[in-house]
PDB file with one MODEL, atoms N, CA, C and O in Angstrom:
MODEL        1
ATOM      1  N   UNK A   1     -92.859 -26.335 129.448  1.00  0.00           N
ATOM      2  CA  UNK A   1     -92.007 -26.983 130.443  1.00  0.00           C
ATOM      3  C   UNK A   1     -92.825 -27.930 131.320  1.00  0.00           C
ATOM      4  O   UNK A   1     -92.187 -28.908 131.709  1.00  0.00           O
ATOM      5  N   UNK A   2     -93.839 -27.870 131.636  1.00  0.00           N
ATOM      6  CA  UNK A   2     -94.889 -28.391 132.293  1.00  0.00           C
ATOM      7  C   UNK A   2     -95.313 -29.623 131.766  1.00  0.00           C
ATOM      8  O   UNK A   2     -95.451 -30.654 132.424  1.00  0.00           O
ATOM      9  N   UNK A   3     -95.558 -29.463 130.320  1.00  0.00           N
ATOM     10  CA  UNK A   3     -96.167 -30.758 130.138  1.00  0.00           C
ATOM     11  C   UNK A   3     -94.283 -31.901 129.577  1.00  0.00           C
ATOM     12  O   UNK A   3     -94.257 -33.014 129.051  1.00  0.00           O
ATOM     13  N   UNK A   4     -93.257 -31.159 129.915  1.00  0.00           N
ATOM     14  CA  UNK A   4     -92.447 -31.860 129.505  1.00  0.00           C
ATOM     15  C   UNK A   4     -92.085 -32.749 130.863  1.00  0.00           C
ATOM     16  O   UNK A   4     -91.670 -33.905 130.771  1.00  0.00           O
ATOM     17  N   UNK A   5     -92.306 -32.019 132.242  1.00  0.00           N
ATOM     18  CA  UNK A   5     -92.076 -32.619 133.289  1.00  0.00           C
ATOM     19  C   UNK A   5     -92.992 -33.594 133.656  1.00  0.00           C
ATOM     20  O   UNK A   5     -92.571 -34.452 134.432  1.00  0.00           O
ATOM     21  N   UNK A   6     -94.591 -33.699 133.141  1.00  0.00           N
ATOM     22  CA  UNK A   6     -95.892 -34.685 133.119  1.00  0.00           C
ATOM     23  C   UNK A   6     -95.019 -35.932 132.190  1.00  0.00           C
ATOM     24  O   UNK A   6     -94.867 -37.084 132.598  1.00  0.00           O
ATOM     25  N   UNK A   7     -94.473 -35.374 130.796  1.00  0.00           N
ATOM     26  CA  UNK A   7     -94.485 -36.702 130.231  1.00  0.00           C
ATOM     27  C   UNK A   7     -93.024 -37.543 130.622  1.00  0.00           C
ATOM     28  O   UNK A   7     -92.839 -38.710 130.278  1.00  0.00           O
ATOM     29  N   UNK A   8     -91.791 -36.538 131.590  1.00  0.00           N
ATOM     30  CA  UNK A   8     -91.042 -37.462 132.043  1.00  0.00           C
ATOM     31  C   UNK A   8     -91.919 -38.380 133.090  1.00  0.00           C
ATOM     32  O   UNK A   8     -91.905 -39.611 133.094  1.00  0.00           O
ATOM     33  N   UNK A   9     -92.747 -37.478 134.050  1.00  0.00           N
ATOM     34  CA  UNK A   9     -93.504 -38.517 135.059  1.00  0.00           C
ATOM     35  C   UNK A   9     -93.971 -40.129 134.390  1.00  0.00           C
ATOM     36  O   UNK A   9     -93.708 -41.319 134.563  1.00  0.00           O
ATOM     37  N   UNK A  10     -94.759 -39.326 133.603  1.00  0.00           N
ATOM     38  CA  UNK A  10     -95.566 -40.758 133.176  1.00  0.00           C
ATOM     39  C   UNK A  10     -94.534 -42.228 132.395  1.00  0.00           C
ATOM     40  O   UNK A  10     -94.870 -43.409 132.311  1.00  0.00           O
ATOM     41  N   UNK A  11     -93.043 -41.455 131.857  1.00  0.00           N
ATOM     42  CA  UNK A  11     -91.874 -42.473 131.443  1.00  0.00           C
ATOM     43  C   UNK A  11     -91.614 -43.183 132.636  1.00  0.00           C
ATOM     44  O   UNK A  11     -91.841 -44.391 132.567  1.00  0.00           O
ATOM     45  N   UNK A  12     -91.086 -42.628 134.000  1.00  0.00           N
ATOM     46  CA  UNK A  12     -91.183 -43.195 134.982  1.00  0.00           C
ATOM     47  C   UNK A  12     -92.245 -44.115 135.728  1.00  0.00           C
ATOM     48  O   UNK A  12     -91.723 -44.942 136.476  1.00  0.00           O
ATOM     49  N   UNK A  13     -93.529 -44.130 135.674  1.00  0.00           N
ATOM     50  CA  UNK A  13     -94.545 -44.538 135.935  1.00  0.00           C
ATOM     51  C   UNK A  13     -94.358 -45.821 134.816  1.00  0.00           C
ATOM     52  O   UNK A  13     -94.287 -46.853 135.483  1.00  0.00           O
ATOM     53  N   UNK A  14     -94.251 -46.136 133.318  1.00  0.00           N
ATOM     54  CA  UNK A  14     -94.181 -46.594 132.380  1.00  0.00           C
ATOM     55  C   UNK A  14     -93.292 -47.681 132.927  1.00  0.00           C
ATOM     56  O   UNK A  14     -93.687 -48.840 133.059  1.00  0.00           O
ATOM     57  N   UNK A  15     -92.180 -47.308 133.215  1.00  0.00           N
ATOM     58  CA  UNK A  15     -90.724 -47.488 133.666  1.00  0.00           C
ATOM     59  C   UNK A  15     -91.157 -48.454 134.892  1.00  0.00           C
ATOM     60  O   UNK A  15     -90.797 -49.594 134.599  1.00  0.00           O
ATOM     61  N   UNK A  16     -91.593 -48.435 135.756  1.00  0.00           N
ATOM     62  CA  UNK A  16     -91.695 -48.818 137.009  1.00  0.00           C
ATOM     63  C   UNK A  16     -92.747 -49.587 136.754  1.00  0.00           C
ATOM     64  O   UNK A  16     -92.450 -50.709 137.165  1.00  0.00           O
ATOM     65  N   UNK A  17     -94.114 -49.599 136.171  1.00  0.00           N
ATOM     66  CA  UNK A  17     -94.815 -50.656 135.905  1.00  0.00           C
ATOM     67  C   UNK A  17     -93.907 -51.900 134.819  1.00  0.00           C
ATOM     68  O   UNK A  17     -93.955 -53.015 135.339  1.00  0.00           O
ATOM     69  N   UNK A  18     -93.411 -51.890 133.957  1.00  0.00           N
ATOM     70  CA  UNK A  18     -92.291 -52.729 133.234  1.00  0.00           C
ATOM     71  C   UNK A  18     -91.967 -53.879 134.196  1.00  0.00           C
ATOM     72  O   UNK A  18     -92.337 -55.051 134.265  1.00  0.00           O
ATOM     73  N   UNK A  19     -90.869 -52.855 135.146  1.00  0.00           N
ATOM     74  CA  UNK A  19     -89.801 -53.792 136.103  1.00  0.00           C
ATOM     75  C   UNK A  19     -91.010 -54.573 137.176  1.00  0.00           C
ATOM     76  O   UNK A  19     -90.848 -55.762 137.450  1.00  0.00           O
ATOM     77  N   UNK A  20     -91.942 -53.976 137.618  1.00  0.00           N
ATOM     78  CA  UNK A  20     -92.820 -54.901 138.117  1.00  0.00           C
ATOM     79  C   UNK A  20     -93.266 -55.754 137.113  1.00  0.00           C
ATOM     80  O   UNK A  20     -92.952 -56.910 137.396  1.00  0.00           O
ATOM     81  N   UNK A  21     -93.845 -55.675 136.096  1.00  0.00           N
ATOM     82  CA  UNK A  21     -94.158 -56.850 135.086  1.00  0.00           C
ATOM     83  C   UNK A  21     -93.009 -58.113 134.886  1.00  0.00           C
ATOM     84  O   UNK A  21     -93.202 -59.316 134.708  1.00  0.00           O
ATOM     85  N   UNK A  22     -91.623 -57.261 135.001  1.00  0.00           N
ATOM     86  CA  UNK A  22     -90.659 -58.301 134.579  1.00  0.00           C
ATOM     87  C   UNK A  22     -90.342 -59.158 135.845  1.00  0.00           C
ATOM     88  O   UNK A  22     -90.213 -60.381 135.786  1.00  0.00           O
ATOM     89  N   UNK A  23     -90.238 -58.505 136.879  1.00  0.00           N
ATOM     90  CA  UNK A  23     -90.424 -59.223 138.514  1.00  0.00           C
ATOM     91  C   UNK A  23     -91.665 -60.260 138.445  1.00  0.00           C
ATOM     92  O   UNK A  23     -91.219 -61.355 138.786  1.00  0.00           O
ATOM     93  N   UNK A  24     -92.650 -60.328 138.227  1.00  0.00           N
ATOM     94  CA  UNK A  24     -93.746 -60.931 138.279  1.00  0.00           C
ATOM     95  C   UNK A  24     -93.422 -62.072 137.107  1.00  0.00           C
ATOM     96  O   UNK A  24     -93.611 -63.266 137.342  1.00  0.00           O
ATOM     97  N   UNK A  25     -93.031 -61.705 136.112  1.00  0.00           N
ATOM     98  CA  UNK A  25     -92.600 -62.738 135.020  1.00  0.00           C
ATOM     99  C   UNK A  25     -91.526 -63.358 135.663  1.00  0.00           C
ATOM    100  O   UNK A  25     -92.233 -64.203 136.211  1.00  0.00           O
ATOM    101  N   UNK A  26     -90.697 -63.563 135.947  1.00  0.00           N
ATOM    102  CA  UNK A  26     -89.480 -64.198 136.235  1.00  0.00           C
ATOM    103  C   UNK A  26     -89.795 -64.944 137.456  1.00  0.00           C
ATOM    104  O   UNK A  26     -89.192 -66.004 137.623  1.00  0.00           O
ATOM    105  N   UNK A  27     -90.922 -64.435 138.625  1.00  0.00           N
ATOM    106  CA  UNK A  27     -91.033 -64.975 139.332  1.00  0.00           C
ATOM    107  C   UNK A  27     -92.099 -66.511 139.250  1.00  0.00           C
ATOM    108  O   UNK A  27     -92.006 -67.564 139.879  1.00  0.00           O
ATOM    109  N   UNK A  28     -92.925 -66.137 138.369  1.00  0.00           N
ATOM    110  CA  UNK A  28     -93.959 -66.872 137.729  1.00  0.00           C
ATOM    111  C   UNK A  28     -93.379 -67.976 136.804  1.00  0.00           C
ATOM    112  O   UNK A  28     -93.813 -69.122 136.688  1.00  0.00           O
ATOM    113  N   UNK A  29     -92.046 -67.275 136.003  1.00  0.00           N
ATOM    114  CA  UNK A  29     -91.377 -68.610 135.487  1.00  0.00           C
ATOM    115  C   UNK A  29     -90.719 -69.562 136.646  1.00  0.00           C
ATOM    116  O   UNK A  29     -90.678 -70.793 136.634  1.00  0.00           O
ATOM    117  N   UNK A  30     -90.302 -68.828 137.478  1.00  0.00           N
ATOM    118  CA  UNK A  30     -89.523 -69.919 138.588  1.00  0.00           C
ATOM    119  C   UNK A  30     -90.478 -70.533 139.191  1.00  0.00           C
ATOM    120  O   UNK A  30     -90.405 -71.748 139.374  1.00  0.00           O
ATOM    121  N   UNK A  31     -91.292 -69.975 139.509  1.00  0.00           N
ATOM    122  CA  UNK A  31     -92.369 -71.123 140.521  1.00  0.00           C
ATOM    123  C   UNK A  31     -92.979 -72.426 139.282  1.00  0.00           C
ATOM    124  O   UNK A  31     -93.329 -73.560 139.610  1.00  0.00           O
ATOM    125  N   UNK A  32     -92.972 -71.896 137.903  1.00  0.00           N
ATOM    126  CA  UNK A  32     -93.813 -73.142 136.941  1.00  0.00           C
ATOM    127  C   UNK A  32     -92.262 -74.219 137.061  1.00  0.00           C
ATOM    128  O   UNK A  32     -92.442 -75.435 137.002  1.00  0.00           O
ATOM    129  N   UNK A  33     -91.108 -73.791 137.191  1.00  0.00           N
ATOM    130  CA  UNK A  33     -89.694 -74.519 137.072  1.00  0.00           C
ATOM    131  C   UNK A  33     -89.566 -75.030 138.654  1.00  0.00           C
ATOM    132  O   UNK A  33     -88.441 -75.502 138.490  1.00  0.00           O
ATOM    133  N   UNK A  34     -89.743 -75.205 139.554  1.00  0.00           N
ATOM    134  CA  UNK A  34     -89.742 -75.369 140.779  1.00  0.00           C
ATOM    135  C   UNK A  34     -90.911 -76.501 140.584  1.00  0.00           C
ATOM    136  O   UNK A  34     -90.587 -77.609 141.012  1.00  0.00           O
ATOM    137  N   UNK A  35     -92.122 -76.408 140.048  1.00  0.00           N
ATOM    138  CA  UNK A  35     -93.370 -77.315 140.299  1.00  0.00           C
ATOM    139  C   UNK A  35     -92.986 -78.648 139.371  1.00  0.00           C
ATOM    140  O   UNK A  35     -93.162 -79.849 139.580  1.00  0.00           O
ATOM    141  N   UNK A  36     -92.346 -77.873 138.180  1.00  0.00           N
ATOM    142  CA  UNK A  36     -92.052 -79.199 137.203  1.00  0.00           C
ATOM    143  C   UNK A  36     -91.214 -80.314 137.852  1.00  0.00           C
ATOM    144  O   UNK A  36     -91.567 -81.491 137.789  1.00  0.00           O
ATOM    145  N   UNK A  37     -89.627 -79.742 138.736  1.00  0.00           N
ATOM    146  CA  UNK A  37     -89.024 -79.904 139.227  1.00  0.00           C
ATOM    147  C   UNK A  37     -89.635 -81.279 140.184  1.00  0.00           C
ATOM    148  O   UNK A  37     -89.445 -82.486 140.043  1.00  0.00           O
ATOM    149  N   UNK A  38     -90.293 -80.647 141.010  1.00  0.00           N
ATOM    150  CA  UNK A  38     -91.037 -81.374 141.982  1.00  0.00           C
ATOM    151  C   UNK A  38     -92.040 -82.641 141.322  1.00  0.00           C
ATOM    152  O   UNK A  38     -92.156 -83.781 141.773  1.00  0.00           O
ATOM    153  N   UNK A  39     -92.482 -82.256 140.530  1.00  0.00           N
ATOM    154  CA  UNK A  39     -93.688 -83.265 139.912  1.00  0.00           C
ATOM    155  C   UNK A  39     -92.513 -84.580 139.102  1.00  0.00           C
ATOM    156  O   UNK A  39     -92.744 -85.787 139.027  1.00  0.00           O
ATOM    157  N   UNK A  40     -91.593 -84.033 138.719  1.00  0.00           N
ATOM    158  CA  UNK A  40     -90.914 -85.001 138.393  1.00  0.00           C
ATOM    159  C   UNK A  40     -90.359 -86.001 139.092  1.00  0.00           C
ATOM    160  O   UNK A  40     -90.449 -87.183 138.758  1.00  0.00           O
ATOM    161  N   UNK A  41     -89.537 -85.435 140.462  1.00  0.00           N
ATOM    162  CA  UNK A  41     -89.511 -86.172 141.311  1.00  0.00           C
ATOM    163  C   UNK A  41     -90.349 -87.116 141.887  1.00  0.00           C
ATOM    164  O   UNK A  41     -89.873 -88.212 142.184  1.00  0.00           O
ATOM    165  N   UNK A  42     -91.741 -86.827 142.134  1.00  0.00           N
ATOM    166  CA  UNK A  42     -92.840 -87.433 142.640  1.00  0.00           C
ATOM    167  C   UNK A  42     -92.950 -88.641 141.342  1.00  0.00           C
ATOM    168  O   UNK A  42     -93.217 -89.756 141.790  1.00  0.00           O
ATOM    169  N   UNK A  43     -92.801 -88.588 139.956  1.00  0.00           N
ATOM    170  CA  UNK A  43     -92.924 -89.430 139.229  1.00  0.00           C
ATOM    171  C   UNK A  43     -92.133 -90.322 139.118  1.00  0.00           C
ATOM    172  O   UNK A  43     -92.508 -91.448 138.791  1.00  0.00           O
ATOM    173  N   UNK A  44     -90.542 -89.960 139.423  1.00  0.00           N
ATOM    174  CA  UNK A  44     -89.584 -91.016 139.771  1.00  0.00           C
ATOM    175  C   UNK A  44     -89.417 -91.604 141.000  1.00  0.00           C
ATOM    176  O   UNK A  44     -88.701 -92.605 141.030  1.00  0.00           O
ATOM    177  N   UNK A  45     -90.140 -91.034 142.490  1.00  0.00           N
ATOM    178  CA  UNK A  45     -90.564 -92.092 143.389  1.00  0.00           C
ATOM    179  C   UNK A  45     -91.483 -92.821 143.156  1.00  0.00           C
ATOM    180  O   UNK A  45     -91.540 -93.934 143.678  1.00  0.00           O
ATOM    181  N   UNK A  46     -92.786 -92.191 141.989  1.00  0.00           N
ATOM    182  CA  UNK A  46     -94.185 -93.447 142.148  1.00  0.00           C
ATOM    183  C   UNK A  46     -93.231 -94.516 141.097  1.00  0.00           C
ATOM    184  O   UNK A  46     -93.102 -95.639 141.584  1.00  0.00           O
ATOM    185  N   UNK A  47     -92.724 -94.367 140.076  1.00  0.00           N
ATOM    186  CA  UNK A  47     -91.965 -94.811 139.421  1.00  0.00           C
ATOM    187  C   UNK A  47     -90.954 -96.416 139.961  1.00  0.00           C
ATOM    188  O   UNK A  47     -90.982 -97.532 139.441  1.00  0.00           O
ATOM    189  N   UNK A  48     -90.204 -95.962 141.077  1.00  0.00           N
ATOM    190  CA  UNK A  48     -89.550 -96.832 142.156  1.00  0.00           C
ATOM    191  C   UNK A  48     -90.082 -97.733 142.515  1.00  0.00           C
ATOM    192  O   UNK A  48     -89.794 -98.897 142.233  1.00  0.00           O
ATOM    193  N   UNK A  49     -91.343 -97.191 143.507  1.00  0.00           N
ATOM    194  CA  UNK A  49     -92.096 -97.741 144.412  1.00  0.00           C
ATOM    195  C   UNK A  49     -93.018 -98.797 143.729  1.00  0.00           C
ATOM    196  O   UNK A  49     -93.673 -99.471 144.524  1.00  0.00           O
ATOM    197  N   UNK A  50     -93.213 -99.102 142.238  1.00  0.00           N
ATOM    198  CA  UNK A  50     -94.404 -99.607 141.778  1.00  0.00           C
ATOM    199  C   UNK A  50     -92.717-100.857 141.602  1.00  0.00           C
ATOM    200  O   UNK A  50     -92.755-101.917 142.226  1.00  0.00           O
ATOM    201  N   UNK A  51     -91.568-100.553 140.823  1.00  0.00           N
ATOM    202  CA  UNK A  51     -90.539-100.930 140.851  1.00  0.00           C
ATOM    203  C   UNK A  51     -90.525-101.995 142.200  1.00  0.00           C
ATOM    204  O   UNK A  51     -90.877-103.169 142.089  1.00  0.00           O
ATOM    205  N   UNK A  52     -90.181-101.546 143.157  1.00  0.00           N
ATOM    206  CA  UNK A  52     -89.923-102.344 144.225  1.00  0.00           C
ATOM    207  C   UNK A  52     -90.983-103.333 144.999  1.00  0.00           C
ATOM    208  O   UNK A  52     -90.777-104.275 145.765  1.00  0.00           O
ATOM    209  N   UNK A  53     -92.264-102.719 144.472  1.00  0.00           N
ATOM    210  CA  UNK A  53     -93.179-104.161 144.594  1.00  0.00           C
ATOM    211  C   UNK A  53     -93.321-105.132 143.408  1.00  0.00           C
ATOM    212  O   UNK A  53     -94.276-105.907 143.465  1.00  0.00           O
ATOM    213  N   UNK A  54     -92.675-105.184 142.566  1.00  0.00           N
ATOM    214  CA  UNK A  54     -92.503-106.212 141.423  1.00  0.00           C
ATOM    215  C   UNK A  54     -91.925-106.628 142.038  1.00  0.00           C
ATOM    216  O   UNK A  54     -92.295-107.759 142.351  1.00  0.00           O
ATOM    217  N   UNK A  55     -90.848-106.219 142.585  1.00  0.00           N
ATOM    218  CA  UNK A  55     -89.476-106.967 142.712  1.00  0.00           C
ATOM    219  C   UNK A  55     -89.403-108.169 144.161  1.00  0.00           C
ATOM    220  O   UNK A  55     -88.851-109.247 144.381  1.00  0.00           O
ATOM    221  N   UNK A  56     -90.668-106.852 145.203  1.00  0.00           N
ATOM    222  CA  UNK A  56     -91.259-107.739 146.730  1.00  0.00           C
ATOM    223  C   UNK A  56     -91.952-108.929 146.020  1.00  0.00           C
ATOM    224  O   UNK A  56     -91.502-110.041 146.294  1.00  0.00           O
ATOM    225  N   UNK A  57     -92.871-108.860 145.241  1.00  0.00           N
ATOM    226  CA  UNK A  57     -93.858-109.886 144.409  1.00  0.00           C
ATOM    227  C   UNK A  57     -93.088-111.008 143.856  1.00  0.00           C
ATOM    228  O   UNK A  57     -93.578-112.131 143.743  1.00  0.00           O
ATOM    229  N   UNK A  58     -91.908-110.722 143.518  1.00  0.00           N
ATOM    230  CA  UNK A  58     -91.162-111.593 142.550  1.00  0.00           C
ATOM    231  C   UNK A  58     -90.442-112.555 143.791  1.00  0.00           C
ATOM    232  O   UNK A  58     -90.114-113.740 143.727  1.00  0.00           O
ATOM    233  N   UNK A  59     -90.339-111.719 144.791  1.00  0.00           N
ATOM    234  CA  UNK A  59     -89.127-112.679 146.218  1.00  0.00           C
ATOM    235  C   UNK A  59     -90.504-113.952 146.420  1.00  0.00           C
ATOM    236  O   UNK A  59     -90.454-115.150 146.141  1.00  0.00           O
ATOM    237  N   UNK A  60     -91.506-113.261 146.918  1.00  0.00           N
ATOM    238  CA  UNK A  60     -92.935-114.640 147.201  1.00  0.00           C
ATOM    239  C   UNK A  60     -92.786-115.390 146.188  1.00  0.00           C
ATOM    240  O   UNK A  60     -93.516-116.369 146.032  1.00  0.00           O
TER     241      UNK A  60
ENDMDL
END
């Protein structure tokens, strides 16, 4: 009975390291989806901005 109550422990322990792994994964995917997010943006303002001095260059 003893070692049946050790090896529910350690399922739980098993169990609970998992859902932290899967917390840590999901969170780790959102922050790489959040950065892409962002970096893209930053590429469609440098994008603009190189845009709108052709266009200042072109008025002279």
């Amino acid at each position: 009975m003893n070692t049946l109550l050790l090896n529910i422990q350690e399922a739980e322990k098993l169990n609970d390291l998992s859902t932290i792994i899967s917390i840590l994964s999901i969170g780790f995917v959102t922050i790489l989806i959040l950065l892409t997010i962002s970096l893209f943006e930053v590429y469609k303002q440098k994008k603009r901005i190189i845009y709108l001095e052709k266009k200042l260059k072109l008025k002279q």
